[in-house]
Steps between C-alpha positions, in 0.01 A plus 500: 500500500760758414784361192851559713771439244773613649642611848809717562547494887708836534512775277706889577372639171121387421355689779675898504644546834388164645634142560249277319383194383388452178185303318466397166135439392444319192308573198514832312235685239748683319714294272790819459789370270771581699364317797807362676256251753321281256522230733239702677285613208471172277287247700683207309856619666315546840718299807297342757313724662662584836161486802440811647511312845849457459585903426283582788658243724855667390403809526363458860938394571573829387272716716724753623785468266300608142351789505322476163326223233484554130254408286603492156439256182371400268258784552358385890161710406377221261490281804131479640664394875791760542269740756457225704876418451622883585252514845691171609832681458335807641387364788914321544558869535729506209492831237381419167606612126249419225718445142218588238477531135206755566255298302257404743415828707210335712714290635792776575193717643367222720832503655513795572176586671550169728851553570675227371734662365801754585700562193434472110706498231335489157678415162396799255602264103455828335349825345167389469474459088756281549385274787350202281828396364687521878240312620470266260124523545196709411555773791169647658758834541177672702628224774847616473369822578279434732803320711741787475218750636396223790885464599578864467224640766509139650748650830668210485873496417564452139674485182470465090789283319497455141766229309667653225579261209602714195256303295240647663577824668707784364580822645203676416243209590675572861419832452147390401452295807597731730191664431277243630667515836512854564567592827561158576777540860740215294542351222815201384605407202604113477753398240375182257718213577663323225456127601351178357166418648305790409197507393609617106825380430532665206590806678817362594608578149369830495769800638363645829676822667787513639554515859654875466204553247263387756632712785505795260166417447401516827685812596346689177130464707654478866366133630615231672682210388356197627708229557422091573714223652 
């Protein structure tokens, strides 16, 4: 049975372009420090789990007024019963947007070929020689890889999002990244939120960019900004 944590019922900025609802999956196999959703990553400050019957049986009031479902985290990949999950939502007739940390590119592939799935958006920690300490794990970075190549000739709408905490990414490991995601149609960056409740507190002590030194940032390699609620 799929771990819900979490369901936002109407979302305008999850899903580009589309009205959406979002899911929250729990569990996660990265443990990055500047994780702002701990309550989905650490299993002892999981909420009850919310049953899957009841965000089908919502989802089935908004047939006709949602165009879209995200599936975010957590990191939904790690969860053996989300395929099953996404043809149930499929078959609602609802668009579907896969959140993904890129780790698990079976999974993302599996998706793919059946489907399941009509948007990705992957979270790219870093230039690859500095991945481990993003994550906060032991990266497999021929997985990260392997993602970014799947999603890239995947033909599915996409896009690569990186969050920039200065003490982890400076200009030039932007730069660095870039390369990884060549070609890639988009790519965001997401500014690191100062606020208790991350995963590493101690980086609320430590000085992040500016907000003019993070837009400069992002003008300096022309991306996005991504932006959440």
């Amino acid at each position: 049975m799929l771990r819900i944590g979490g369901l936002q019922k109407f979302s305008l900025i999850d899903y580009p372009g589309k009205v959406a609802a979002v899911v929250f999956t729990q569990g996660c196999d990265f443990r990055c420090p500047f994780c702002q959703n701990v309550n989905l990553v650490l299993s002892e400050k999981f909420s009850d789990a919310i049953g899957e019957e009841a965000v089908l049986d919502f989802l089935k009031t908004r047939q006709g007024q949602l165009q879209g479902v995200v599936v975010t985290g957590g990191e939904p990949t790690i969860q053996k019963d989300l395929g099953v999950f996404l043809s149930k939502i499929k078959e609602l007739g609802f668009l579907v947007k896969l959140d993904t940390n890129g780790n698990n590119p079976d999974a993302v592939k599996e998706f793919v070929d059946k489907k399941l799935i009509d948007y990705i958006a992957m979270d790219v920690k870093a230039p690859l020689k500095k991945y481990d300490e993003s994550a906060g794990i032991a990266v497999d970075k021929k997985n990260i890889l392997k993602s970014i190549n799947l999603i890239m000739t995947s033909g599915l709408d996409y896009h690569f999002r990186t969050t920039v905490c200065k003490a982890f990414l400076s200009s030039e490991d932007i730069k660095n990244l870039l390369e990884i995601i060549k070609g890639a149609k988009r790519y965001d960056l997401q500014k690191f939120s100062y606020q208790s409740g991350i995963l590493d507190s101690s980086l609320l002590d430590k000085p992040d960019y500016t907000a003019d030194e993070f837009e400069q940032l992002a003008a300096l390699y022309s991306v996005g900004i991504e932006t959440k609620a």
